[in-house]
C-alpha positions in Angstrom: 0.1 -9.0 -17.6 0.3 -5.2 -17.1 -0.9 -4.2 -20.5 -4.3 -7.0 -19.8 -6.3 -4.2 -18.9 -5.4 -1.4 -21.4 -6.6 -3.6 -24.4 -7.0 -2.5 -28.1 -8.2 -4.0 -31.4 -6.3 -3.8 -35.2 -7.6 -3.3 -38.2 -8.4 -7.0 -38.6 -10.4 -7.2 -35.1 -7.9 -9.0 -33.2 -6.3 -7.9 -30.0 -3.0 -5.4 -29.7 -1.8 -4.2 -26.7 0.2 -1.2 -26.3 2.5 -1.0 -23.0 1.3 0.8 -20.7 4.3 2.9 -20.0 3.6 4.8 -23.3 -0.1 4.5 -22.8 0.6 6.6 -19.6 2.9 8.9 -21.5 0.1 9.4 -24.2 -2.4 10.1 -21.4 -0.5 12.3 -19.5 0.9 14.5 -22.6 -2.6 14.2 -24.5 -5.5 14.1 -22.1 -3.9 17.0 -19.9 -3.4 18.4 -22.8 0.7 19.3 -22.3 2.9 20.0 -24.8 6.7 18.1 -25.2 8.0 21.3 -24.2 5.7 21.6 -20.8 6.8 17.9 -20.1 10.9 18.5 -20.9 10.1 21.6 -18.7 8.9 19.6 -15.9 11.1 17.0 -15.9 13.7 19.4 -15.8 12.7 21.8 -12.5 12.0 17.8 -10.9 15.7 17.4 -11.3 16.6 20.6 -9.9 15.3 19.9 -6.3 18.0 18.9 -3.9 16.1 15.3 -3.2 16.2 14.6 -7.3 20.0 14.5 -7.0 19.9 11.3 -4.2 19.9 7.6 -4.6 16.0 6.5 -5.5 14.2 9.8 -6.2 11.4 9.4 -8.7 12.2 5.5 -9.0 8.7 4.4 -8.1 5.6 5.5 -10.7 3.5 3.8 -7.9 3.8 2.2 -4.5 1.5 -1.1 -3.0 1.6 -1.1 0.1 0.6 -4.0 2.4 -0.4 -3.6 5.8 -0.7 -7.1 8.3 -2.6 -5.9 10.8 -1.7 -7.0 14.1 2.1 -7.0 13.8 3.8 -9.7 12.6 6.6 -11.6 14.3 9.7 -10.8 13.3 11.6 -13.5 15.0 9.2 -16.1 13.2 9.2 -14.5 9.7 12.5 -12.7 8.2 14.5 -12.6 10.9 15.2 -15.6 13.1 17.3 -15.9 15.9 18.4 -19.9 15.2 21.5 -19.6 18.0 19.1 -18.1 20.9 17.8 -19.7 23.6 14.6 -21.9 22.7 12.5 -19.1 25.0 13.4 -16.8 22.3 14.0 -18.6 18.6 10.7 -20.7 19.3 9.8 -23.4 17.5 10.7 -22.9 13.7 13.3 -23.8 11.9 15.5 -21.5 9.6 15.5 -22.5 5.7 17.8 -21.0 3.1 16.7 -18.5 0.4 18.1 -17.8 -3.2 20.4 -15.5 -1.7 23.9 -17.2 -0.3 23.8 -16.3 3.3 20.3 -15.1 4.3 18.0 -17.3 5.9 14.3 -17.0 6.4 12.1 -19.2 9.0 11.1 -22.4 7.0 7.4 -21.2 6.8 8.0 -18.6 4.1 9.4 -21.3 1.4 7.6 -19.0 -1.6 9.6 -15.8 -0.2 12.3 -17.4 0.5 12.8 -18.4 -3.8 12.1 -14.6 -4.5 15.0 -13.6 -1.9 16.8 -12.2 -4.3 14.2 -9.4 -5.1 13.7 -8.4 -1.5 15.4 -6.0 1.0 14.8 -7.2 4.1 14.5 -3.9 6.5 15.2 -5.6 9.8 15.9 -2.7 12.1 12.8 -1.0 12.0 11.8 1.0 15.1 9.3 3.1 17.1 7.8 3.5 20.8 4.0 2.8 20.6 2.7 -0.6 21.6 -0.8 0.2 20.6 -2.5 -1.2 17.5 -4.6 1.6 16.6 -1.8 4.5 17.3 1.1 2.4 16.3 -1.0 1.4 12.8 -1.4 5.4 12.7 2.2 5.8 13.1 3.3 3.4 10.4 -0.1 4.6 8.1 1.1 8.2 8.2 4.5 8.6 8.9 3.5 10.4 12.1 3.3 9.3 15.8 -0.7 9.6 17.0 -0.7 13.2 18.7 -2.8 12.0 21.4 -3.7 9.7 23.7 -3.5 5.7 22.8 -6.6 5.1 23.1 -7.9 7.4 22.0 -6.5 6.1 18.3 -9.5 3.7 18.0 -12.0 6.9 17.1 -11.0 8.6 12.9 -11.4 12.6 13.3 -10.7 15.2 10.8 -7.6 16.5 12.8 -6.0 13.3 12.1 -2.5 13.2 10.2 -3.2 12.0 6.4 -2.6 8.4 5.3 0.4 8.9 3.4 -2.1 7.8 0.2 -3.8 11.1 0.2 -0.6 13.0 0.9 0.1 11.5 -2.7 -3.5 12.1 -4.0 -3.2 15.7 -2.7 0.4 16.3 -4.5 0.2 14.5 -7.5 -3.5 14.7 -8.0 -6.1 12.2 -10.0 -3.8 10.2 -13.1 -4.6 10.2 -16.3 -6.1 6.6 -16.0 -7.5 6.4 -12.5 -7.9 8.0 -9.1 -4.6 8.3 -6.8 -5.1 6.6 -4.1 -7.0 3.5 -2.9 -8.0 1.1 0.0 -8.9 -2.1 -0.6 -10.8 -4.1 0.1 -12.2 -1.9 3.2 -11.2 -0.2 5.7 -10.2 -1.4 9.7 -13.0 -0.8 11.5 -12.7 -2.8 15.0 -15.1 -3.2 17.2 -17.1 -0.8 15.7 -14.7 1.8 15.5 -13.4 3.1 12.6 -9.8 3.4 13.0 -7.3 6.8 12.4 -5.0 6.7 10.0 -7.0 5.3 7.1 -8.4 8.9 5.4 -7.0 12.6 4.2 -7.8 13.3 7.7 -7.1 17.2 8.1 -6.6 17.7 4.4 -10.4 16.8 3.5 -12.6 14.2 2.7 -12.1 14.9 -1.0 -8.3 13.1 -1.2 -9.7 10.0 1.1 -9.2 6.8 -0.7 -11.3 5.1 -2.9 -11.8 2.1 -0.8 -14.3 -0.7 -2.8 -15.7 -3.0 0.3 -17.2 -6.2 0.3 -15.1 -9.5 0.0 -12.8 -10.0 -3.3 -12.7 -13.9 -2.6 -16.4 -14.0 -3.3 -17.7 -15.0 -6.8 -20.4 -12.3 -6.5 -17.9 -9.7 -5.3 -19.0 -6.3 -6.2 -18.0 -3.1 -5.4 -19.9 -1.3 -2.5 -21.6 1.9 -3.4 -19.7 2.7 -6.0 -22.1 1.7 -8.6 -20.7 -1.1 -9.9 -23.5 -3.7 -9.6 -24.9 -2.0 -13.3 -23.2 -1.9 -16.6 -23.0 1.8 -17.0 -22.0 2.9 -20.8 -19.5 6.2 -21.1 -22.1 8.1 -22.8 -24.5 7.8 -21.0 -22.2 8.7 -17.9 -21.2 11.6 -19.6 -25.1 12.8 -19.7 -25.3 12.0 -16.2 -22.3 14.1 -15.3 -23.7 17.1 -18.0 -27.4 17.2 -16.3 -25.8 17.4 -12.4 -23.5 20.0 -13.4 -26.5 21.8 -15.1 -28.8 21.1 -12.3 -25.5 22.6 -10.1 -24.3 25.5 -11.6 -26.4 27.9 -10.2 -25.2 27.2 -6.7 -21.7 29.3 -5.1 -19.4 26.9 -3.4 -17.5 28.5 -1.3 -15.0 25.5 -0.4 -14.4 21.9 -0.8 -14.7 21.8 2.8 -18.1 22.2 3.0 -20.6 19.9 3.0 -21.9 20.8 -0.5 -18.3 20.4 -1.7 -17.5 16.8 0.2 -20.7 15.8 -1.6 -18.9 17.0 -5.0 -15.7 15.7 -3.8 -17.7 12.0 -3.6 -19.6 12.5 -7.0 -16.1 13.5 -8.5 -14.6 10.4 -7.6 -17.2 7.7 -8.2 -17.7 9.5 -12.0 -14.0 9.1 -12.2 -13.9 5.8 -11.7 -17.0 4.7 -13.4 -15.7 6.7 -16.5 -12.0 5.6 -16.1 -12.7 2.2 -18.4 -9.1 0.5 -17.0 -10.1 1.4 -13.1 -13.6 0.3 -13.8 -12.3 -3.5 -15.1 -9.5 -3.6 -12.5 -12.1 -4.6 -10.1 -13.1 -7.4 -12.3 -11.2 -10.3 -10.7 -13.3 -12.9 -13.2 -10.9 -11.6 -16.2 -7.8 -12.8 -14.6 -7.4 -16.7 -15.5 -8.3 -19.5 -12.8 -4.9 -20.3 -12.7 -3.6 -16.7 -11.5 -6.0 -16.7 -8.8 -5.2 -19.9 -7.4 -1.5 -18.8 -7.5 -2.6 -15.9 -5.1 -5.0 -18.2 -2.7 -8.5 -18.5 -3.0 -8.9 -16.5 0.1 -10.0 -13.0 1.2 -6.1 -11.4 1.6 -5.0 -13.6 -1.7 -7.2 -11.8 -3.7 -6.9 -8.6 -2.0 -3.2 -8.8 -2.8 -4.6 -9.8 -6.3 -6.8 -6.7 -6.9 -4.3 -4.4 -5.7 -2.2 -5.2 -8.5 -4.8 -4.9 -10.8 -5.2 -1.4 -9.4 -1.7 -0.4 -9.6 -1.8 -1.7 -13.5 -4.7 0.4 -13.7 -3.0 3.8 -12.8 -3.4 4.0 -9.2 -0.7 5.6 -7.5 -0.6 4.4 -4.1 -2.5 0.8 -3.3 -3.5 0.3 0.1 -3.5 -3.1 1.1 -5.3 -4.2 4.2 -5.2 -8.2 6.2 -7.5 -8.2 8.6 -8.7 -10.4 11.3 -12.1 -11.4 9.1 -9.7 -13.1 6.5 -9.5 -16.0 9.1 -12.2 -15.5 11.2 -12.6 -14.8 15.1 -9.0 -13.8 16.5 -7.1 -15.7 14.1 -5.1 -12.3 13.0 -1.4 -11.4 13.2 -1.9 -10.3 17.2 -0.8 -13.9 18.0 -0.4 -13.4 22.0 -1.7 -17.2 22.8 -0.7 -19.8 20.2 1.7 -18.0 17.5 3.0 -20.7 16.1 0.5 -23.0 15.4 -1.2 -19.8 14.4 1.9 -18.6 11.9 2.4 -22.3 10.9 -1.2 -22.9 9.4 -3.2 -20.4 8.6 -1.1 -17.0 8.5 1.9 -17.6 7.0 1.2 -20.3 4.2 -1.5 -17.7 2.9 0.8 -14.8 3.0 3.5 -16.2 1.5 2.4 -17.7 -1.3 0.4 -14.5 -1.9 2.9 -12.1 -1.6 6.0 -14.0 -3.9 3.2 -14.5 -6.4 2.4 -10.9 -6.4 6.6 -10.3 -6.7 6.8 -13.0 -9.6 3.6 -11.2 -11.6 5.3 -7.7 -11.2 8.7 -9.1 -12.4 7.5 -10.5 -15.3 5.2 -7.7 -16.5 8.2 -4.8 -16.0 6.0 -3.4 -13.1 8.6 -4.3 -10.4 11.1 -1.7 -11.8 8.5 0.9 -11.1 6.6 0.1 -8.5 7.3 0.0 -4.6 6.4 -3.1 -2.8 6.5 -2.4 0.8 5.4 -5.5 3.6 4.7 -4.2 7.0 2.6 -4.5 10.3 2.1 -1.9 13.2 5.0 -3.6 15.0 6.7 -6.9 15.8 7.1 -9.4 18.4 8.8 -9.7 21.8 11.9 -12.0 21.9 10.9 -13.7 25.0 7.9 -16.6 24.4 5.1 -16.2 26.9 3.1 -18.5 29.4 0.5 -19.2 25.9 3.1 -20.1 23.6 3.1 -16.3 22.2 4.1 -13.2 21.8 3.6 -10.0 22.8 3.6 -6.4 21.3 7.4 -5.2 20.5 8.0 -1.5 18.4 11.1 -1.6 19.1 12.4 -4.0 16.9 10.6 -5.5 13.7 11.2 -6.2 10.2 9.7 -4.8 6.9 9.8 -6.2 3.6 10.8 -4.0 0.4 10.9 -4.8 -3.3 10.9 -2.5 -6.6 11.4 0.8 -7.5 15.5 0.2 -8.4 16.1 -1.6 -5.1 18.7 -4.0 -5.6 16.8 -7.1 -4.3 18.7 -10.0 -2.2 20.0 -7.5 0.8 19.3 -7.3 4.4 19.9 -3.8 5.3 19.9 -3.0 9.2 20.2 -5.8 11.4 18.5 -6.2 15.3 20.2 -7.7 18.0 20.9 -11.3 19.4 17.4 -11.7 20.6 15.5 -9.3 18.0 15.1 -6.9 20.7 16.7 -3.7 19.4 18.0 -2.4 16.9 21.8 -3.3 16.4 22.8 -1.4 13.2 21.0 0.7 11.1 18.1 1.9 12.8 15.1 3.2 10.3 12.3 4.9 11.8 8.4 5.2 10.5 8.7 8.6 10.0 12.3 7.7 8.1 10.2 4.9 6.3 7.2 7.0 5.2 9.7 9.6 4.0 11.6 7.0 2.1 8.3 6.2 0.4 7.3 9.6 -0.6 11.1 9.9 -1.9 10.6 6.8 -4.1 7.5 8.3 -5.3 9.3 11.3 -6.6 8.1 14.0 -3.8 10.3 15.7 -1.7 9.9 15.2 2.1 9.9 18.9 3.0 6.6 19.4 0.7 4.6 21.6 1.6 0.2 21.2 1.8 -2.7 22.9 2.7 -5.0 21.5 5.3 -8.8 21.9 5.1 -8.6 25.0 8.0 -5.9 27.2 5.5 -2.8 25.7 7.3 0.7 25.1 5.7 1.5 21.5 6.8 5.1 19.8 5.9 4.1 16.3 4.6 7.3 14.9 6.7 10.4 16.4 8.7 12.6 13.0 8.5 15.0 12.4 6.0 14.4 9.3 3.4 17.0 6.3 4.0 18.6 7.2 0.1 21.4 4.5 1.3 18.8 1.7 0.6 19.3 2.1 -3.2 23.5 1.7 -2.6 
């Protein structure tokens, strides 16, 4: 499945396909034009840093990471509280998993038969009980520097989405841009929300973020010129005449105007050129059957297209579930009615979505290298309230890891008797984004330039190595 969009043809006009680990090794050696020696040479200063020497450095070529806006509850998902008080397990019952011993609440059945590839992170924990600054917090790696509400309102001197902290270190791959969004970004209630974008570093390592509605048999692209079949060539002419019709003009930075407008042109040429990236957004391709698998419905196929993505080259795959998948406030915030809410809608959709997603990446050798990380801005509180729900908790929660070396089938952290706190273990967001980065192959401690001149330090946590054994 991970070589279906890096297609060739033999001699005799039928199809070969070449896997795509040594497509990426003849793209990064040959179209960046480095020598064995250059690539021995790098591989060997990566093994000198300090961070190359620990448990899971380097493990993950990419990372997909899927954010359920609203915040999930833990309790009612991964980990249930079956010998509380009925004010505090609710309603659900607790089913068994492929994994002797760990238990799951019965409305994740599909998860539940892919146990064994999970690590369940239940000790999560933070302080903000705010979507929009709490979202920031898990988005970045960062708490929101100002004030809550304030979250609600993107600005330029917002931390980056730890996306363009990859775009901005490991710059555009061989086969497609770094980092992307899909299928848009959260904008509520008109606001577009911080978090999502380079933020301080620039709008040229923002996300490639595609819009519109992947469920929908007309999907398309928005503004990224996708509606027309555009051939290479003539792409390449259109790239030739700009750059003629530009080169008399001094740019003095990519933070001006004139360079934000190349930074744009940059990437839409790069992805209208890049012939994988280009067809990854193609959901027709993929058989009837695959989609069904993932749910004909807007996050099902967002889960799908961000795996087409990562097969495509993209390093880091934003993931986004928000409230218009089910319509009015049928989201994750589930204060009045969470568990008819979980039970119908939510769950079942999620579920099935996300074990197919872990099923497809198994079977194409893209689990090995890839990060798979589940999570929302926060959890649950243990207590149920007056309208059968539940109410914002950060200090507490679950997320869901897979990939990248991780042994599958573990719990690592546990919470307390009522999911309240954490009782062993504790990982923080900033721990969490670090551990991400560390997967990725990037030291926490690097070093970036914002768009004003400043040295910035991408994180100051340290990665939680012991998750790897």
């Amino acid at each position: 499945m991970a070589d279906r969009l890096v297609d060739r043809e033999t001699a005799d006009g039928q199809p070969s396909l070449m896997h795509r680990r040594r497509l990426l090794q003849a793209g990064a050696v040959g179209l960046m034009g480095l020598g064995l020696g250059e690539l021995l040479a790098g591989e060997a200063r990566a093994a000198a840093k300090p961070a190359a020497r620990l448990p899971g450095f380097g493990r993950a070529r990419s990372c997909l990471f899927i954010f359920l806006k609203g915040g999930p509850s833990h309790l009612d998902t991964f980990d249930p509280k079956p010998d509380a008080p009925a004010e505090v397990r609710g309603t659900f019952r607790t089913i068994s998993t492929k994994v002797p011993g760990i238990t799951f609440s019965e409305h994740v059945p599909c998860l539940a038969n892919v146990a064994d590839k999970l690590t369940v992170v239940r000790s999560l924990t933070h302080k903000d009980t705010g979507h929009p600054s709490a979202a920031y917090e898990m988005t970045t790696g960062h708490p929101y520097p100002r004030g809550m509400n304030l979250a609600d309102n993107s600005t330029r001197d917002d931390h980056p989405h730890l996306g363009s902290a990859v775009a901005a270190l490991r710059g555009k791959t061989s086969l497609g841009p770094p980092f992307a969004l899909v299928p848009d970004y959260l904008v509520v209630n008109g606001q577009f929300r911080s978090g999502q974008n380079a933020g301080f570093l620039g709008k040229r390592f923002d996300p490639l973020v595609p819009g519109g509605d992947p469920s929908r048999d007309d999907f398309r692209p928005v503004d990224l010129g996708l509606g027309e079949a555009v051939e290479t060539a003539r792409l390449h002419e259109r790239r030739q005449l700009l750059e003629s019709l530009n080169s008399g003009v001094v740019r003095s930075d990519r933070a001006t105007p004139l360079g934000e407008m190349d930074a744009y042109r940059e990437k839409a040429f790069s992805l209208l050129e890049t012939g994988s990236t280009r067809r990854a957004f193609d959901l027709h391709v993929e058989p009837e059957a695959v989609r069904d698998r993932y749910g004909r419905n807007f996050f099902g196929q967002s889960v799908l297209l961000g795996r087409r993505l990562l097969e495509a080259g993209v390093r880091l795959v934003h993931v986004n579930c928000m409230s218009s998948i089910y319509g009015g406030d049928k989201n994750w915030d589930t204060h009045k009615d969470n568990f008819n809410l979980l039970s119908q809608v939510l769950l079942p959709r999620t579920d099935r979505a996300i074990a197919t997603l872990l099923d497809d990446l198994s079977a194409s050798g893209l689990l090995d290298e890839t990060l798979v990380v589940v999570t929302g801005e926060f959890g649950r509180t243990s207590k149920i309230n007056a309208g059968a729900g539940r109410d914002h908790w950060p200090q507490a929660f679950s997320v869901l890891l897979a990939g990248a070396g991780l042994e599958g089938g573990r719990i690592y952290g546990s919470s307390d008797k009522h999911g309240a706190a954490p009782a062993s273990n504790p990982v923080t967001s900033s721990e969490l984004a670090a551990t991400i980065f560390h997967a990725l192959g990037i030291e926490a401690a690097s070093q970036l330039t914002t768009q004003t001149g400043r040295p910035w330090q991408i994180s100051d946590a340290r990665p939680v190595t012991s998750l790897w054994g």
